[in-house]
Structures are given as C-alpha cells and as structure tokens.
C-alpha positions in Angstrom: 17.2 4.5 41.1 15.1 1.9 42.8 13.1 4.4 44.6 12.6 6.4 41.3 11.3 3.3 39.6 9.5 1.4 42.2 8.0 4.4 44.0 8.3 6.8 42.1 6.3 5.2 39.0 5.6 2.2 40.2 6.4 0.4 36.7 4.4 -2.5 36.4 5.3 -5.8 34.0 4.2 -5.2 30.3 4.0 -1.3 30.7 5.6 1.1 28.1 7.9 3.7 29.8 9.4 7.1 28.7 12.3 8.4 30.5 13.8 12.3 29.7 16.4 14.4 31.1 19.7 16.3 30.0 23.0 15.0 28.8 24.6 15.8 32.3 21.8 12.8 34.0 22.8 10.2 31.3 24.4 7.9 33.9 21.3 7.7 36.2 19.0 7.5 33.2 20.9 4.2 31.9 20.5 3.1 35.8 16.6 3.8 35.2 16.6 2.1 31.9 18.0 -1.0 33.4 15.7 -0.4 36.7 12.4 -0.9 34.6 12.9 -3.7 32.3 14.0 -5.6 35.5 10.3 -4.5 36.6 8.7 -5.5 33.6 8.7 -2.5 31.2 7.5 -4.0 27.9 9.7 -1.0 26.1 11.9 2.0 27.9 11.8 5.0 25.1 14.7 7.8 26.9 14.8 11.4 25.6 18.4 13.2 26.0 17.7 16.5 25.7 20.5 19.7 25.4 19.0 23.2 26.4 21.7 24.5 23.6 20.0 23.4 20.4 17.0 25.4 22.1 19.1 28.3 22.7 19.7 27.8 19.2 16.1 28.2 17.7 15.4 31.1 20.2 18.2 32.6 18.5 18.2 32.1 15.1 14.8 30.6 14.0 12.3 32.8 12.1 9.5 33.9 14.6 6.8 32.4 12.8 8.7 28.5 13.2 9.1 29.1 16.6 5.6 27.4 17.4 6.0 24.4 15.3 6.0 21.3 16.7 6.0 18.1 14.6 3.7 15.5 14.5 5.5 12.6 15.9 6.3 14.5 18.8 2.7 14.7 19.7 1.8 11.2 18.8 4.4 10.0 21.0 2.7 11.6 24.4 -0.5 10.4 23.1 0.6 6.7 22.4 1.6 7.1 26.2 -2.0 7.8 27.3 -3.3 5.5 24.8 -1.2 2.8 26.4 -1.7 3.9 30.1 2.2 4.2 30.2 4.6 5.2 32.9 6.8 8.8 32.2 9.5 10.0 34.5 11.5 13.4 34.3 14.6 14.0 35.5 15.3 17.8 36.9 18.8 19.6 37.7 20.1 21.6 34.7 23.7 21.1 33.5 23.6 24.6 32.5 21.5 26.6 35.1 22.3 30.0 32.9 21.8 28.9 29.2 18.7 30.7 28.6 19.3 33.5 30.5 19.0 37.0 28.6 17.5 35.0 25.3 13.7 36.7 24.3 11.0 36.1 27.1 8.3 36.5 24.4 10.2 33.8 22.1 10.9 31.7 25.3 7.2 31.8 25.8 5.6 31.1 22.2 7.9 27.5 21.8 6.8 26.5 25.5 3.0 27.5 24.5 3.1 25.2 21.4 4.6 22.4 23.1 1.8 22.5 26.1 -1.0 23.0 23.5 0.5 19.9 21.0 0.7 17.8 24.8 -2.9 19.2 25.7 -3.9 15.3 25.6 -1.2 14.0 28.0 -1.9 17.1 30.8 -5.7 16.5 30.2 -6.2 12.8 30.2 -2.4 11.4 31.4 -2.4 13.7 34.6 -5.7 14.8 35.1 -7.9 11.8 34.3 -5.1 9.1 35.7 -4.4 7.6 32.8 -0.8 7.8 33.2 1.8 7.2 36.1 4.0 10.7 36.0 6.9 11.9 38.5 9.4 14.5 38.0 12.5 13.5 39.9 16.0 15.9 41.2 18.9 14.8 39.4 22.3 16.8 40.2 24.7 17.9 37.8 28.0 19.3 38.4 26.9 23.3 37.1 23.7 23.3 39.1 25.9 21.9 42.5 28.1 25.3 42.0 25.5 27.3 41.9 24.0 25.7 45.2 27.4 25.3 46.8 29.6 28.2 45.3 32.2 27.7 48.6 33.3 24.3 47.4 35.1 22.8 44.3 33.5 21.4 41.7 33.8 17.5 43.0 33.0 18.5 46.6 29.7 20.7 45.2 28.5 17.7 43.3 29.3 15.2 46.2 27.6 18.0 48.6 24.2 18.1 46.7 23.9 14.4 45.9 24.4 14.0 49.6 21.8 16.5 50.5 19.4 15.3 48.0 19.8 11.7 49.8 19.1 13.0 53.1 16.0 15.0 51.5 14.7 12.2 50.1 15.4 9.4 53.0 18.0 7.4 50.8 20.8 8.0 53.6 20.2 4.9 55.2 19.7 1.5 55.5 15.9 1.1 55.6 15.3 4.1 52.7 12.4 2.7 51.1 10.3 1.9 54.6 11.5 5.6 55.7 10.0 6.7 52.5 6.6 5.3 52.8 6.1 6.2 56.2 6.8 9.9 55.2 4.5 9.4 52.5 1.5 8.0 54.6 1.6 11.1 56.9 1.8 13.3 54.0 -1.3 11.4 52.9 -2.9 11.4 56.5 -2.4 15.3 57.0 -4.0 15.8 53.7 -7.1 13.8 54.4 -7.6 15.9 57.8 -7.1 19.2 56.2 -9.9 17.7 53.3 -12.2 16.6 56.7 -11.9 20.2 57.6 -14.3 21.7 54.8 -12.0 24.7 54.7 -13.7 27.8 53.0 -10.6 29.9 52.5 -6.8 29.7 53.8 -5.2 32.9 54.7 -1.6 33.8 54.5 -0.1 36.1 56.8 3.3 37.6 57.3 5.6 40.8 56.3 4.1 41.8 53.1 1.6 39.3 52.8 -2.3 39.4 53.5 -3.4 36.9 51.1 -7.0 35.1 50.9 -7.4 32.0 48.3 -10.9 30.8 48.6 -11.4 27.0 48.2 -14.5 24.9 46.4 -16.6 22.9 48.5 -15.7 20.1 45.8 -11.6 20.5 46.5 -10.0 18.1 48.2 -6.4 18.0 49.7 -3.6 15.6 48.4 -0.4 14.6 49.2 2.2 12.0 49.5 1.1 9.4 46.9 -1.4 9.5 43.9 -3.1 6.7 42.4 -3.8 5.9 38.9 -7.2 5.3 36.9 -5.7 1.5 36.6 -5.2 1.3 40.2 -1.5 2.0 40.8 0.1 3.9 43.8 2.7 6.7 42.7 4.7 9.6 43.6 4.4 12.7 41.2 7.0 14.2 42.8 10.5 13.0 44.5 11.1 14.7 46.8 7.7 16.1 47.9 6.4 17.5 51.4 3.0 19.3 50.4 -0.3 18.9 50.9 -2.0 20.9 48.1 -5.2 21.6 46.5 -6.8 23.6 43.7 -8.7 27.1 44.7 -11.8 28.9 42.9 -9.4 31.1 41.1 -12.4 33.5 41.5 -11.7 34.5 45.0 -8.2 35.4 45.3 -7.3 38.3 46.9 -4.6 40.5 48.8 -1.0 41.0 48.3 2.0 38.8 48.4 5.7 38.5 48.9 7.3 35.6 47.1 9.9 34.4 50.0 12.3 32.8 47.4 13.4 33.5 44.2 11.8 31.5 40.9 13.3 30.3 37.9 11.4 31.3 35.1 12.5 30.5 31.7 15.8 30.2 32.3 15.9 33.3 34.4 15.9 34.1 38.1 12.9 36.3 39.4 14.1 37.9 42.7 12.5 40.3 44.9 8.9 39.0 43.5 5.6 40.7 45.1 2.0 40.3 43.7 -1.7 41.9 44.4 -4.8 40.2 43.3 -8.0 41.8 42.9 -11.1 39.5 41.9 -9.0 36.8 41.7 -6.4 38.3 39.1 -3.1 39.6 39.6 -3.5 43.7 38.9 0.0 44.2 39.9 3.4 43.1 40.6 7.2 44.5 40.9 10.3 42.6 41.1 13.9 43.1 41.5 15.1 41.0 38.9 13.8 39.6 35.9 10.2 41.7 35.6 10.6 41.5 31.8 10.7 37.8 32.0 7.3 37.7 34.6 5.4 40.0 32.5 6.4 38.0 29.2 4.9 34.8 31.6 1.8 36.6 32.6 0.9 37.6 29.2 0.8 34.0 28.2 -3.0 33.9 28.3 -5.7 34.6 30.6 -5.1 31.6 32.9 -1.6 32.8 33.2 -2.5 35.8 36.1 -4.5 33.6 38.3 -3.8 30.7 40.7 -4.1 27.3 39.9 -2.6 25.8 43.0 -2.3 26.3 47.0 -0.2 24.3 49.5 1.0 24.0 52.2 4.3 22.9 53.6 5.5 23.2 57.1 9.5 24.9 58.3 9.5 20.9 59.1 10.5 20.2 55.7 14.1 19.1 55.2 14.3 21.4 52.7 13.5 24.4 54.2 16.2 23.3 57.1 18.9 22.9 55.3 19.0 26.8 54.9 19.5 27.0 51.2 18.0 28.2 48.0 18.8 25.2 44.9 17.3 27.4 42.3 15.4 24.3 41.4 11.8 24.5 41.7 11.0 20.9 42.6 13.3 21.2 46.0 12.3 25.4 46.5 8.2 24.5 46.3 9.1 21.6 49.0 10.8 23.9 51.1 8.1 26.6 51.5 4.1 27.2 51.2 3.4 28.0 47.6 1.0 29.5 45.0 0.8 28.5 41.4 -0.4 30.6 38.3 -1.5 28.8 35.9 -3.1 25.2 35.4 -5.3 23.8 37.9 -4.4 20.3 39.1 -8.8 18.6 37.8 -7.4 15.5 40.2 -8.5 17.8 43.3 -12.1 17.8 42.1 -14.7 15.3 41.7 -17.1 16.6 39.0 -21.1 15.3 40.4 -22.4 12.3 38.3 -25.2 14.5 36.6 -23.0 17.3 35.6 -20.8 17.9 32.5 -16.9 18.0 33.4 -16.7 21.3 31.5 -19.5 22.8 33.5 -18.4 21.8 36.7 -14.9 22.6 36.4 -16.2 26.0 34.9 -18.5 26.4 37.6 -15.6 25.7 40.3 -13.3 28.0 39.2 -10.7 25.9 38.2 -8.5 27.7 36.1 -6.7 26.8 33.0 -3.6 27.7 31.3 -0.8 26.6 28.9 1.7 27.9 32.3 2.1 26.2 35.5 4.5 28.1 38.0 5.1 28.0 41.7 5.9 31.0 43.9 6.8 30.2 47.7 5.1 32.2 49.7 6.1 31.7 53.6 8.8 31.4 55.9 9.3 31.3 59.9 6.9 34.5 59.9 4.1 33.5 58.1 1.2 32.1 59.4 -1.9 30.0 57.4 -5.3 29.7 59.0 -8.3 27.8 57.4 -11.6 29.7 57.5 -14.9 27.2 57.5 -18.2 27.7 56.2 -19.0 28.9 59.4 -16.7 31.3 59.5 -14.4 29.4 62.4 -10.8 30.0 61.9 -8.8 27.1 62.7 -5.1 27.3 62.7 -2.8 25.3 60.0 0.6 26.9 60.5 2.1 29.1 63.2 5.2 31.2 62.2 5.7 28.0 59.3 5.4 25.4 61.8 2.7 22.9 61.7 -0.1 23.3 64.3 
C-alpha cells in the first residue's frame, strides 16, 4: 500500500483521489483509502466494481442501450482533470473467465462508449499531465489458480502475492530505496535510447521480421512520469519498459505474438500479424480470432500501432517462467507492440505548430482501443537503425546489450 500511494501516485496534501477495483481487492482498497488521507487527500472517491452486472447487460440489454453511458459518469472523470486529481486502478480479476464466450461485437460497443464519454480524462488527464494515473496488480484468489493451478487455493494466493512482492521489490527491508533505484535506470536507459536518434527498431526472431519506424520528435520513457503540476509518478506498478510512440505510417513485416493476450475477457493464443503500410492486412490465431477481429474492427486506429518497447529477458517477470494472463505483469515480461492509442506524452509538438497538425503530421495514431501484444523472447533480437542508416544493437536473443 505505501508504495502504491506514495510512489505510485504520489498523493499530495489537499488532492482529490479516485480509487477502483473489483469486490475481490476490497481489503487493499480500504488499506489505500486510509494510505491517502494520511497523505493529505482532501477526498478518497472508491469504485467497487463486479464484472457480473456487466455480464449482465451484454446479455440481456437491448443493443441500442449498450452504448449509453450516463452523465455523471462522465462528469466525474472530468471533475478529476478539472481538479488535477490523483486516480489509481487496481488489476487482478476475481473472475478471470466471466466474459468469456459473451458477444465480442457487444463487448466492444459498451467499451467504445465508455472511452469516447472519458475522451477528456485520456486527452488532457494522461496525455497533457493533468492528472497522476497508475494501474496497479492486485491478486485475487481465482486469478492465483489460474497462475498456479498445481497448488490449493490458499497456497496459489499466498504464491502470487509472494511473487508479485518479489516483482515489485517489496520483499525486503529497504523496498522503497530498491524501488527507486530500479526506477532511475529505467529512466537512465530510456534517456540513452532517446540520445540515440533511432530511425526505426527492428524485431527479429522465429516468425518475426518486424520494422516500426520512429519520429524524429519521439522520445523514450520509462520508470517514472511527471505531472504538468510538477509531480513524480509511476503509471505503472510493476513496470520494466522503456517505450515510445512510432509513426504508425511505417510499420511493416510480420509478427508472432510470444504470449497469449487477454482480450475482452477472452484469451488470444497462437496470435501472428502482417503489416503492410503501416496497417495490419492479416492475422491468424489459434484461439479467440472472433474476439481479435471484433477488436480490430473497432475503428481505423484499432489495426495500427500505437506503442513500441522494449524490455529485456532481465525482467523479473520474464524469469519467473510464467504466463499471469494479466497484461500489466505479461507486457513487463516481454518486448511489446500496442494497437491502438498513441501515448501524445512521447512527443513534443514545436511551439509554432498546432497540436493537431503535428500529431497528424507524426503519425501518432488514435483509437478508442489500447492493447499490448509481446513480441519477443530468448530468440529475438531488436536493433535501432539511425538516420544514417547505422544499426546499433539494443537486444541480443532478449538480453540487453
């Protein structure tokens, strides 16, 4: 908890502070609540959701309700950014396989209409730094069996909490000093991959021949973030990338996805993609191509990339051998692409130019999805091509240069 609050968001005295996760995190969240008004918070609002009562509408709701969202709902993100407020969410479902086999299409039209009616919150909360954000791993008893299927239900949970400690640097004594340190290299790796004025990275392993070409105006980032008011956070916990945002434009080559995604409440297994001109012309997959397609047909955005990083074999994570079916801890454990959304905090639109116009001209994509696919393993290796055309390499068979 005090990591979550301290580093995580950083809460600062007289801020206004959202908290959300699922009935199965309540404990921790009442740990949080407590956490931030001991920092400060001038008022703690906590969302319990239940994946059920969406099951639910999927269900049973008319299909033209299913993209109704109510006014207060939006209000309430935007008093957030009004108020340059502090919002933490807490991942781990307490019912991985709720969703599963419910209508991708209907999946897809209540998630649309609750990014569109938050458009304010990703625009100005995330992207402009008005608001301190970070999405956190929580364990719940469910999602530990699925992780640890060997062991009982107590030993899974008390398995996954203690790997999640070790993953995040809470197994010891000095946690929060081990935590920053890993931070500031995070940080330091990204500035030297920024100094490096890298044209394109290239991705190459069994399957995979993939090019994502870069804007001169992107910039790496990793470890912390800092707000528009000032203040040092962590987006993520845990995190070990250093990513950046590609000219969708100049994408190309084919791809394996190394581990499987959770998309919707469905696993996508066996996952490969091609890109042509910076779109993806095809794909195939195992399991779960009905729910993919349902994702890709979400808008234009939807089939082309949004984010690129990099994270080494190094990563606790990746070591500990397993898949959590998670995508907060699979994304740290691997290289990854995004579809979707392009992270604007990468780019620095020039003084003379209109955001809209740069970001146009720097192909940063947008979308109302946002979905990682890790894309190396022990036999993949990045390079960075410069405008000179010098390859310099990043990542040899996944291990840092």
């Amino acid at each position: 908890g005090t990591l979550l609050v301290r580093y995580g968001l950083n809460v600062q005295s007289d801020q206004y502070v959202t908290l959300a996760g699922e009935v199965g995190h309540r404990e921790l969240l009442r740990i949080l609540v407590e956490k931030c008004y001991r920092s400060g918070a001038r008022y703690v609002s906590v969302e319990i959701h239940d994946p059920h009562f969406l099951r639910s509408r999927i269900e049973h709701s008319h299909q033209d309700h299913l993209s109704y969202v109510p006014h207060w709902e939006t209000a309430e993100t935007e008093e957030l950014v009004e108020l340059k407020g502090a919002t933490l969410g807490l991942v781990g479902p307490e019912e991985p396989k709720v969703l599963e086999g419910l209508d991708p299409q209907k999946l897809n039209a209540v998630r649309v209409a609750r990014y569109n009616s938050r458009k304010r919150f990703y625009q100005d909360g995330i992207d402009r730094g008005l608001v301190q954000w970070c999405v956190a791993a929580a364990p719940t008893e469910r999602w530990a069996e699925l992780v640890f299927p060997e062991c009982s239900p107590e030993e899974a949970l008390r398995s996954l909490w203690n790997e999640l400690f070790a993953i995040c640097r809470c197994d010891r004594s000095d946690f929060l000093d081990a935590w920053r340190s890993h931070r500031d290299v995070l940080m330091k790796r990204a500035q030297h991959l920024t100094s490096l004025k890298l044209q394109t990275l290239r991705f190459v392993g069994p399957g995979t021949d993939l090019s994502v070409g870069l804007s001169s105006h992107a910039k790496f980032l990793g470890g912390a973030e800092v707000s528009s008011s000032g203040v040092v956070f962590d987006a993520n916990i845990p995190t070990e990338e250093c990513f950046t945002t590609p000219d969708w434009r100049k994408t190309e080559g084919k791809v394996v996805v190394t581990r499987p995604v959770l998309v919707n409440g469905t696993l996508v297994e066996g996952l490969k993609l091609e890109f042509r001109e910076g779109q993806i012309v095809h794909f195939q997959a195992n399991h779960g191509s009905d729910v993919f397609e349902a994702l890709l047909s979400s808008d234009d955005g939807a089939k082309r990339l949004g984010e690129v990083a990099l994270v080494g074999v190094d990563s606790p994570i990746f070591r500990t051998g397993r898949i959590f079916q998670e995508i907060l801890l699979d994304e740290n454990a691997a290289c990854h692409i995004a579809i979707g959304s392009a992270y604007r905090t990468c780019l620095k639109a020039p003084e003379n130019q209109s955001e809209e116009a740069f970001f146009t001209s720097v192909g940063c994509n947008e979308s109302s999805v946002h979905t990682d696919l890790m894309i190396s393993s022990e036999a993949v290796d990045v390079v960075g091509i410069d405008s000179t055309g010098k390859v310099i390499p990043l990542l040899r068979q996944g291990q840092w240069v």
